[in-house]
C-alpha positions as CSV (number, residue, x, y, z in Angstrom):
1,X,-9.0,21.1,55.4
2,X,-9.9,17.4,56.2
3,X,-12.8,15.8,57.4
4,X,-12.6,12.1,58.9
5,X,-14.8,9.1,58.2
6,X,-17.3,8.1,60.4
7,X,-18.3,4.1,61.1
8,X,-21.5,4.4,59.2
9,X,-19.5,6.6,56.3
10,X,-20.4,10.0,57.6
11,X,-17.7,12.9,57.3
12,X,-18.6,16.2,59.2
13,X,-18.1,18.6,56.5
14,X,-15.9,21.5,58.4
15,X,-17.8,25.0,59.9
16,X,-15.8,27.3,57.1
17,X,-17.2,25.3,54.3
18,X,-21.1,24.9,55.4
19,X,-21.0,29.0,56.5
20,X,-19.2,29.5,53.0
21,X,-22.5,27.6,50.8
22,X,-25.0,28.3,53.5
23,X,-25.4,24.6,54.7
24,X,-27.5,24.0,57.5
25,X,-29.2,21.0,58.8
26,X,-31.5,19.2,55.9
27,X,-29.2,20.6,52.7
28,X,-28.7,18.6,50.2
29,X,-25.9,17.9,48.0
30,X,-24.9,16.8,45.0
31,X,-22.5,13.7,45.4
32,X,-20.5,12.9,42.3
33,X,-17.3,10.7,41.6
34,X,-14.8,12.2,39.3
35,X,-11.6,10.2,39.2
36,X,-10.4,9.6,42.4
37,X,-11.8,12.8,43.8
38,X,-15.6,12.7,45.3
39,X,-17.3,16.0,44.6
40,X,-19.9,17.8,46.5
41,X,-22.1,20.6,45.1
42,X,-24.9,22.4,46.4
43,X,-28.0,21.7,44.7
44,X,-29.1,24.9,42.8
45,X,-33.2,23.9,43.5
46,X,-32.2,23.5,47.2
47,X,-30.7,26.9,47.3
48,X,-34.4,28.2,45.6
49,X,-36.5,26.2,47.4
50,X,-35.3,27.6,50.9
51,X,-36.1,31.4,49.4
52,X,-39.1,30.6,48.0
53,X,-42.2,32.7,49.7
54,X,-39.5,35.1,50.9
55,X,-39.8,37.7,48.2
56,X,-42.8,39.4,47.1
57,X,-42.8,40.8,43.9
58,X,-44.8,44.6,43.3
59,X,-47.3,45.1,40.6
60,X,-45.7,45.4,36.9
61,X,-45.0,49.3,35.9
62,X,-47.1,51.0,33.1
63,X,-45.1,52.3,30.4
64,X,-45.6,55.9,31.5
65,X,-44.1,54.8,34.9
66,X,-41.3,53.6,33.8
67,X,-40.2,56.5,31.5
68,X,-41.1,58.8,34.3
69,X,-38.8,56.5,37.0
């Protein structure tokens, strides 16, 4: 895959890749030089912060819950 950059140094990172990591509008990414490759990684606190408030957690089991489960 390629992507091609833009006049103000924006590259359009192709649909397989975004689907692929879950990029949508506002992600961020890790930018990193490494040689003469540039390397682009999905922030991990990103990632939480978009789940966060999704998930409820149930009250903690008794001990004599859990042996009976």
């Amino acid at each position: 895959m390629e992507a091609t950059v833009a006049e103000r140094g924006q590259i359009t990172l192709p649909k397989p890749v975004r689907d692929a990591l879950g990029l949508a509008k506002g992600s961020v990414l890790k930018v990193e030089l490494d040689g003469g490759r540039i390397v682009l990684s999905k922030r991990v606190d990103d990632a939480i912060s978009r789940v966060r408030g999704k998930f409820t957690l149930d009250a903690p089991m008794t001990h004599s819950e859990a042996d009976q489960a």
